[in-house]
C-alpha positions as CSV (number, residue, x, y, z in Angstrom):
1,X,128.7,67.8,116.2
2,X,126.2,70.6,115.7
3,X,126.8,73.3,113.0
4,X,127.5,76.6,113.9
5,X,124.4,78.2,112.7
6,X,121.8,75.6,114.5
7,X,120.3,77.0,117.9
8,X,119.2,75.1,120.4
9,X,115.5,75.1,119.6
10,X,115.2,73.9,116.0
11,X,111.6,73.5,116.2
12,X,111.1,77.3,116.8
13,X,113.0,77.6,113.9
14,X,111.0,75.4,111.7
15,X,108.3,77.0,112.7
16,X,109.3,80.9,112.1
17,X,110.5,79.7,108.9
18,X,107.0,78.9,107.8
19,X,105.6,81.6,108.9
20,X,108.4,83.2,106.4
21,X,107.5,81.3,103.9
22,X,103.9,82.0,104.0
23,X,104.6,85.5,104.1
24,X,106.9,85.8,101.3
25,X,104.9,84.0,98.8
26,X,101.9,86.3,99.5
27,X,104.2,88.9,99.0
28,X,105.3,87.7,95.2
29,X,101.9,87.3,94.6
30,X,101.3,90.7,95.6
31,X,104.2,92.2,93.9
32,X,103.2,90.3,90.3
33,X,99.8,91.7,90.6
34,X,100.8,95.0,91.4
35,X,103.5,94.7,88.5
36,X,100.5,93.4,86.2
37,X,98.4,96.4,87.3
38,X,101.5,98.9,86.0
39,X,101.8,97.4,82.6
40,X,97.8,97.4,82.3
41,X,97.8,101.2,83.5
42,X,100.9,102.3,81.3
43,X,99.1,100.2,78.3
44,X,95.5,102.1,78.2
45,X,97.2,105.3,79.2
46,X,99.2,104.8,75.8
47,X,96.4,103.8,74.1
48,X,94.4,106.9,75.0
49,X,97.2,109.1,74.6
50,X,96.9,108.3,70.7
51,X,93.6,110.6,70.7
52,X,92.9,114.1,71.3
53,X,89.9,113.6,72.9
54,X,91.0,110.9,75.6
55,X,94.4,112.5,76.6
56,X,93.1,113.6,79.6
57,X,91.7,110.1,80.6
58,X,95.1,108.8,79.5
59,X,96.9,111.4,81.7
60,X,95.3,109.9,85.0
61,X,96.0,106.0,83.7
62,X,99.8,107.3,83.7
63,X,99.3,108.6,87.4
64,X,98.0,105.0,88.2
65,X,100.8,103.7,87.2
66,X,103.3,106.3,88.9
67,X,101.4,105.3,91.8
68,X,101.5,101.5,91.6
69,X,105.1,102.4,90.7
70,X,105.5,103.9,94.5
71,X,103.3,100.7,95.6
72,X,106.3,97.8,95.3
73,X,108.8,99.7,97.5
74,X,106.5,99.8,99.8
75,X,105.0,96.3,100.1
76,X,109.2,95.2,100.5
77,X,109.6,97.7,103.4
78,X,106.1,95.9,104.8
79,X,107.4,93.0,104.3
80,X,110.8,93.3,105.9
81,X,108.5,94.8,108.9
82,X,106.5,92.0,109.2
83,X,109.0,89.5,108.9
84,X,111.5,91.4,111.7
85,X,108.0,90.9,114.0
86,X,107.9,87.0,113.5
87,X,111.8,86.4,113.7
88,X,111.7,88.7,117.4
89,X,108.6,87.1,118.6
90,X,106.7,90.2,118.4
91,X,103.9,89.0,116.2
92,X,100.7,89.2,118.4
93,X,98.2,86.0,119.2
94,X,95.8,88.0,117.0
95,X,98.2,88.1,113.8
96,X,97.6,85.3,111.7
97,X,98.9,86.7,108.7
98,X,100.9,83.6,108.4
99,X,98.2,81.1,108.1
């Protein structure tokens, strides 16, 4: 007897849920360089910040870091985007950001 939450074509399945796969490793490897790119911003803008005469330089590492900050929320909401596409079947022949 089939469980409730099989369909009928369990290879599309398999296959969508590669694609997901794919895609959301490339996304944690995205989010940990991003997250690597915030503590390396936030750690020479501290750095600088000891000194007068680089407090200005340290000023703009702290706005990298604001902005990287901005940067994860928006790869998720990318991500939930392009995963919606390949579970509707909207992904185009010419998207192969799953391979």
């Amino acid at each position: 007897m089939p469980r409730q939450n099989e369909t009928e074509h369990p290879e599309i399945d398999v296959i969508s849920g590669n694609h997901e796969l794919i895609i959301r490793n490339r996304y944690k490897f995205y989010y940990n360089v991003n997250d690597v790119l915030i503590a390396v911003w936030f750690i020479i803008g501290s750095t600088l910040f000891f000194w007068k005469e680089t407090e200005t330089v340290a000023i703009w590492f702290f706005l990298f870091g604001s902005i990287e900050l901005l940067i994860r929320p928006l790869m998720r909401i990318f991500r939930e985007i392009h995963l919606k596409k390949i579970q509707s079947g909207n992904a185009g022949p010419g998207d192969n950001s799953g391979q």
